[in-house]
VOTORNU-684425 format. One record per residue (C-alpha): residue in three letters; x, y, z. Coordinates in steps of 0.25 Angstrom, whole numbers, padded with zeros to 4 digits, always signed. Example, Ala and Ser with C-alpha at 12.3 -4.5 7.8 and 13.67 -1.06 7.14 Angstrom:
<nodes>
ALA+0049-0018+0031;SER+0055-0004+0029;
</nodes>
This chain:
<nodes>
UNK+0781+0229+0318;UNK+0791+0234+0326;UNK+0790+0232+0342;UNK+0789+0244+0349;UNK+0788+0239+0361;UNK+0801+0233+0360;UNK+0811+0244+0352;UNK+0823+0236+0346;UNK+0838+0236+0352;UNK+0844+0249+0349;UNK+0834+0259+0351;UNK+0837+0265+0365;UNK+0823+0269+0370;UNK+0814+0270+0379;UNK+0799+0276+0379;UNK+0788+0273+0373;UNK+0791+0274+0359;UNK+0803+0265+0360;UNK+0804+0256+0346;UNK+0798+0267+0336;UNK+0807+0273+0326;UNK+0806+0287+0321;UNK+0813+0293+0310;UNK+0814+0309+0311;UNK+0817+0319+0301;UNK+0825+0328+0307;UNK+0816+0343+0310;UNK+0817+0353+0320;UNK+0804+0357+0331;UNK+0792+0348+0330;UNK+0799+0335+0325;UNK+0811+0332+0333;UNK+0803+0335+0345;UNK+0792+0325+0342;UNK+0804+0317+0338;UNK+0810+0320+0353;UNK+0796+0313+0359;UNK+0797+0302+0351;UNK+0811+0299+0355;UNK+0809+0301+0369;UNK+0797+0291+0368;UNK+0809+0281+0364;UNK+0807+0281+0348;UNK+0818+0279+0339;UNK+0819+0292+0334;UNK+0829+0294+0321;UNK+0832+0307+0316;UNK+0835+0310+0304;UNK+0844+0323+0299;UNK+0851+0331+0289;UNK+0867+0328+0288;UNK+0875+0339+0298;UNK+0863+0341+0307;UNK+0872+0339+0319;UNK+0858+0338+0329;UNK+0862+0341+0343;UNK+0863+0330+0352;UNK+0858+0336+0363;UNK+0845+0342+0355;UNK+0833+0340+0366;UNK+0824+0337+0354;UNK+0832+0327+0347;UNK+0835+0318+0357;UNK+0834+0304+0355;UNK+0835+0303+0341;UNK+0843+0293+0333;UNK+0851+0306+0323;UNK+0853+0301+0308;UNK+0858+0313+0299;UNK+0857+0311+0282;UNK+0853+0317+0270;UNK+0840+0315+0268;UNK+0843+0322+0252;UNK+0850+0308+0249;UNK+0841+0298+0245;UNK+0851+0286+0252;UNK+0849+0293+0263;UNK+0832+0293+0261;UNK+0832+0278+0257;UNK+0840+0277+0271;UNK+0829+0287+0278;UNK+0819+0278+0270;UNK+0825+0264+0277;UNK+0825+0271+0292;UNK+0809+0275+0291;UNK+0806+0261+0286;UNK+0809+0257+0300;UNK+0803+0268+0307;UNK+0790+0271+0314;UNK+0791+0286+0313;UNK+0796+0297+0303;UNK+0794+0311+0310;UNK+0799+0322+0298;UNK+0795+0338+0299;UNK+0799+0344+0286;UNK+0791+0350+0277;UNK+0779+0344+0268;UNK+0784+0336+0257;UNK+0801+0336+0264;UNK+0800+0324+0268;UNK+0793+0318+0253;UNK+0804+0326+0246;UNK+0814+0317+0254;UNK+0807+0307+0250;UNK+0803+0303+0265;UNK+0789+0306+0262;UNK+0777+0297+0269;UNK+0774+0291+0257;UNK+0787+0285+0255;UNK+0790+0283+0270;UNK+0777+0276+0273;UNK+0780+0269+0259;UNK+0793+0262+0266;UNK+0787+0262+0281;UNK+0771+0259+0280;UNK+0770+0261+0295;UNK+0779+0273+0297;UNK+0773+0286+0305;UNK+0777+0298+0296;UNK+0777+0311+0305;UNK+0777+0325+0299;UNK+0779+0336+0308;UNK+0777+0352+0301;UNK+0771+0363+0304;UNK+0759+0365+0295;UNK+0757+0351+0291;UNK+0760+0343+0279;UNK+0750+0350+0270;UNK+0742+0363+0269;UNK+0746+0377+0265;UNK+0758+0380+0275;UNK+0762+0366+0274;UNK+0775+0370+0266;UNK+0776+0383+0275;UNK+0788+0384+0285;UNK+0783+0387+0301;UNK+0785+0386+0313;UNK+0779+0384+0327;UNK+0771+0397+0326;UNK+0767+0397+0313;UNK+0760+0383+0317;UNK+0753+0389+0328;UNK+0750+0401+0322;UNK+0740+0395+0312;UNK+0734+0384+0326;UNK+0729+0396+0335;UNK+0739+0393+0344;UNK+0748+0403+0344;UNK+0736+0414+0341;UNK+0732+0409+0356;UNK+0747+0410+0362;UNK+0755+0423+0369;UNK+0751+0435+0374;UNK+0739+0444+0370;UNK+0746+0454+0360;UNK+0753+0442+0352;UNK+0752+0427+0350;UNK+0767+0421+0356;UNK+0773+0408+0351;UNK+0772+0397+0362;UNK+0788+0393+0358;UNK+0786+0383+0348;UNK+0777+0372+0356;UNK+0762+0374+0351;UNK+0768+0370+0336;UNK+0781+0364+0336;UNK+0779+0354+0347;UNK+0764+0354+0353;UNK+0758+0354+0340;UNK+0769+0349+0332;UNK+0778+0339+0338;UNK+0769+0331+0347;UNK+0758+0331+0339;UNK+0768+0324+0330;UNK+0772+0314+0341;UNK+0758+0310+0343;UNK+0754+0308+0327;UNK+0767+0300+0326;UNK+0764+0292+0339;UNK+0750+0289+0335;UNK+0755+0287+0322;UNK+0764+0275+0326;UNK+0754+0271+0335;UNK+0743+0268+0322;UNK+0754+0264+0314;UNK+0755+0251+0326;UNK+0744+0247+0323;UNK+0741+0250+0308;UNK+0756+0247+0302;UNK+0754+0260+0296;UNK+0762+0273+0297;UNK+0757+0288+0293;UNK+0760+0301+0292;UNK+0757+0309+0304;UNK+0755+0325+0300;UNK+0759+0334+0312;UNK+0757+0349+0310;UNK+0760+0358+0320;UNK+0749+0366+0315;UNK+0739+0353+0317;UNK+0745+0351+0331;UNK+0746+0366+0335;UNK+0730+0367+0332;UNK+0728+0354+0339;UNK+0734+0359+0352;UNK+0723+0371+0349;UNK+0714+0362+0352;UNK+0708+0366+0366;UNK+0710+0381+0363;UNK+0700+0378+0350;UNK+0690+0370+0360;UNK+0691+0382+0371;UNK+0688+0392+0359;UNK+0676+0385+0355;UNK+0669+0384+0369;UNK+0673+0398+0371;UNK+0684+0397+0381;UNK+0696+0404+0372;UNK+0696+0415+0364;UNK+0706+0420+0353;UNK+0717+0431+0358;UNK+0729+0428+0367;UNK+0728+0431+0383;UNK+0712+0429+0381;UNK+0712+0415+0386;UNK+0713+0407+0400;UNK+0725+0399+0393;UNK+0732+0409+0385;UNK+0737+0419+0396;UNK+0723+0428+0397;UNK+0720+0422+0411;UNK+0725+0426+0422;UNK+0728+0412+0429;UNK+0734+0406+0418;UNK+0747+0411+0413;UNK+0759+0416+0417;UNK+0765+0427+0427;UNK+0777+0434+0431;UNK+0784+0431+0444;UNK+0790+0443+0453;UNK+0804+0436+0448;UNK+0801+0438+0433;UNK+0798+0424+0431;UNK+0783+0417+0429;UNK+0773+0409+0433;UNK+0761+0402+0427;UNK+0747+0398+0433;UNK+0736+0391+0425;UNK+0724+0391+0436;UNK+0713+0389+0427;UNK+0704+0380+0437;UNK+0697+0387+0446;UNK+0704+0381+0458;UNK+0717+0384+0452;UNK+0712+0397+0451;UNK+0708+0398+0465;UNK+0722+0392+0470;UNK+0730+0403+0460;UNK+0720+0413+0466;UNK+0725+0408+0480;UNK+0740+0407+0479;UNK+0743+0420+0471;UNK+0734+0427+0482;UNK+0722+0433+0471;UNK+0712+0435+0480;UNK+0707+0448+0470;UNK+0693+0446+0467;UNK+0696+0448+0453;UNK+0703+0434+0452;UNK+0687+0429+0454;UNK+0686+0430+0439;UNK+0696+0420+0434;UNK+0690+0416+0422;UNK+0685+0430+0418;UNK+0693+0435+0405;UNK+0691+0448+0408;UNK+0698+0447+0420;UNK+0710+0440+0417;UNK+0719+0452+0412;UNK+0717+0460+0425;UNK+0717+0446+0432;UNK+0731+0442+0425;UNK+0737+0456+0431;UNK+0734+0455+0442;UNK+0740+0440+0444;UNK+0753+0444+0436;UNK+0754+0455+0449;UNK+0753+0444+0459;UNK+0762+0434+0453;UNK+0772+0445+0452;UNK+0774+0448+0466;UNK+0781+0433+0470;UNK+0792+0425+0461;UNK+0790+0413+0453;UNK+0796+0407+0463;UNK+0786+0410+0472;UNK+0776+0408+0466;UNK+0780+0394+0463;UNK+0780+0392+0478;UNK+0767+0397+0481;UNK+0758+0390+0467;UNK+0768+0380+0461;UNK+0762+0366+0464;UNK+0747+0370+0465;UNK+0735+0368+0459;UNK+0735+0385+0453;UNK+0742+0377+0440;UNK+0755+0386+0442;UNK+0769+0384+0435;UNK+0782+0393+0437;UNK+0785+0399+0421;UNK+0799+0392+0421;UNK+0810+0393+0410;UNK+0816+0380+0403;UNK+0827+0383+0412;UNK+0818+0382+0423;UNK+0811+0370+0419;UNK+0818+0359+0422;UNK+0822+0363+0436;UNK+0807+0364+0441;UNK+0805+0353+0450;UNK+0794+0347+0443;UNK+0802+0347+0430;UNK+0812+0341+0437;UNK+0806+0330+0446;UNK+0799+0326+0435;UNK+0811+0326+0423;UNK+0805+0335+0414;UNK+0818+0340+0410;UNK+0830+0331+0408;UNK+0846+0335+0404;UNK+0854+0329+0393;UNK+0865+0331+0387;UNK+0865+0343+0396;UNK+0852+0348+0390;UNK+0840+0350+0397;UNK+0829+0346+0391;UNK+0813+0341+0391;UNK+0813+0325+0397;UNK+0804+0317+0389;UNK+0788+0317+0387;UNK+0778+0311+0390;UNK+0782+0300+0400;UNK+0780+0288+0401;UNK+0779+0277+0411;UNK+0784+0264+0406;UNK+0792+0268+0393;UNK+0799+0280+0398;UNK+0805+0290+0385;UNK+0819+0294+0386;UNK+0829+0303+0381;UNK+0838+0297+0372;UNK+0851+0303+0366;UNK+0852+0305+0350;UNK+0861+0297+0341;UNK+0866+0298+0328;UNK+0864+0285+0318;UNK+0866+0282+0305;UNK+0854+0280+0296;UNK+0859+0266+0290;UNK+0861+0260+0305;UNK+0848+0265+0309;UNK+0840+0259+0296;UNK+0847+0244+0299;UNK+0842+0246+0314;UNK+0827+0250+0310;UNK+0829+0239+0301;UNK+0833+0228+0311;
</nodes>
């Protein structure tokens, strides 16, 4: 069993993951992402792609990848795919159900080669059901979960980018079936498939807004809740600069200190948790928040307890002082970019630069 405490010479990592190998299948959204974390983590991630894909170097979510480009049509070049796995912990794939078993790459004969292998399929609807063969994308996912019904502005629903299906309920769920995957495999010798489905990860992150529903607390219709824009001390307003602000003051005492700052000493404000009175409420606050800049405000809110956040661009970003003290950003190859996540405090992950290999060179490595 392979040491992971102790990666072999060669692989030039850090992290907590240093010593697993992961083989991916080239993809776009979900996968390369969770394949981005894994990397950080200090995996040995090799990616494997069509002839002529010419990958950016610079990509933010391909960094740290080993690059191996083939033809995965030619069956050498599938007995040599075949070789790599056998020394792999990891396969992370997101084609369509039943690619991947065309290619003859399928479980079955993966698992076959590489008993303890963790097989990690990333899709949209899943790998069975009726829209399993369907093409998608992120709002589709979340259509079907309730999650985009419950997003945007009254009159429609309004797609949160692509986060709530692509990467929230896609990619890390991904991460964390194959991390606990590996982490059974340890102990058992025995790989899996792991089944991550956007649409089983998107209703999963539902989960509170399901429990709130059933005691009563939320109710169907966008702008209606305390979470989704209907309350007046949580969400966003306009500056006298044109830029905004946010304020999530759902404690009382927040509540009481946002009351105190902005200067609502209107009786009406009394009635914070009142649905009723949150429209005229919300007026009236977008009216006083209009009459300073964001700057301002920052100045006056910014570092207190009202649970208060200047609405920054992802130009803006990484020049807040909190970002920065803090790293959150960092440049390479004149890119700005995301630093990694989570932290850690002994095995710290790390950005690594890509690098193309050949397949042969690799397979005699993993073999060493």
């Amino acid at each position: 069993m392979l040491d992971k405490s102790a990666p072999q010479a060669g692989v030039r990592a850090s992290g907590p993951l240093a010593g697993y190998r992961i083989v991916e299948f080239a993809g776009i959204g979900p996968g390369p992402f969770a394949c981005m974390m894994l990397a950080d983590m200090g995996a040995e991630v090799v990616t494997l792609d069509r002839i002529g894909a010419k990958k950016t170097m610079k990509s933010v979510a391909g960094r740290g990848r080993k690059l191996i480009e083939l033809d995965l049509k030619d069956k050498q070049a599938v007995a040599q795919v075949l070789d790599l796995l056998a020394g792999a912990d990891a396969l992370i794939e997101g084609f369509r159900p039943g690619v991947m078993e065309r290619l003859g790459l399928g479980p079955d004969v993966v698992l076959a080669r590489n008993p303890k292998l963790v097989y990690g399929r990333m899709t949209g609807w899943g790998q069975d059901g009726p829209l399993a063969q369907a093409a998608g994308h992120d709002i589709n996912y979340i259509s079907l979960t309730g999650a985009l019904a419950a997003i945007g502005p009254k009159d429609r629903p309004m797609p949160p980018l692509n986060l709530v299906g692509d990467f929230g309920g896609g990619a890390l769920y991904l991460v964390v079936g194959v991390l606990a995957a590996l982490l059974e495999a340890s102990k058992s010798g025995k790989g899996q498939v792991v089944d991550a489905a956007m649409v089983d990860g998107a209703a999963s992150l539902m989960s509170m807004f399901f429990d709130l529903t059933a005691i009563g607390r939320w109710v169907d219709g966008r702008e209606n809740n305390w979470l989704d824009g209907g309350a007046h001390f949580y969400g966003t307003y306009e500056c006298a600069c044109g830029h905004f602000i946010s304020v999530g003051s759902i404690e009382p005492q927040f509540y009481a200190l946002l009351r105190e700052h902005a200067g609502l000493t209107d009786a009406a404000f009394d009635a914070q948790m009142d649905r009723n009175a949150w429209p005229a409420l919300k007026e009236k606050l977008a009216q006083v928040f209009k009459t300073k800049t964001r700057d301002e405000w920052c100045r006056i809110m910014e570092g207190t307890d009202i649970c208060f956040a200047p609405v920054l661009t992802m130009a803006e970003a990484p020049k807040h002082p909190h970002m920065a003290a803090r790293k959150i950003f960092v440049e390479r190859h004149g890119v700005t970019q995301p630093a990694p996540a989570p932290r850690f405090s002994r095995t710290p992950s790390a950005i690594r630069d890509p690098e193309k290999v050949e397949i042969g060179e690799l397979v005699s490595a993993w073999k060493a």
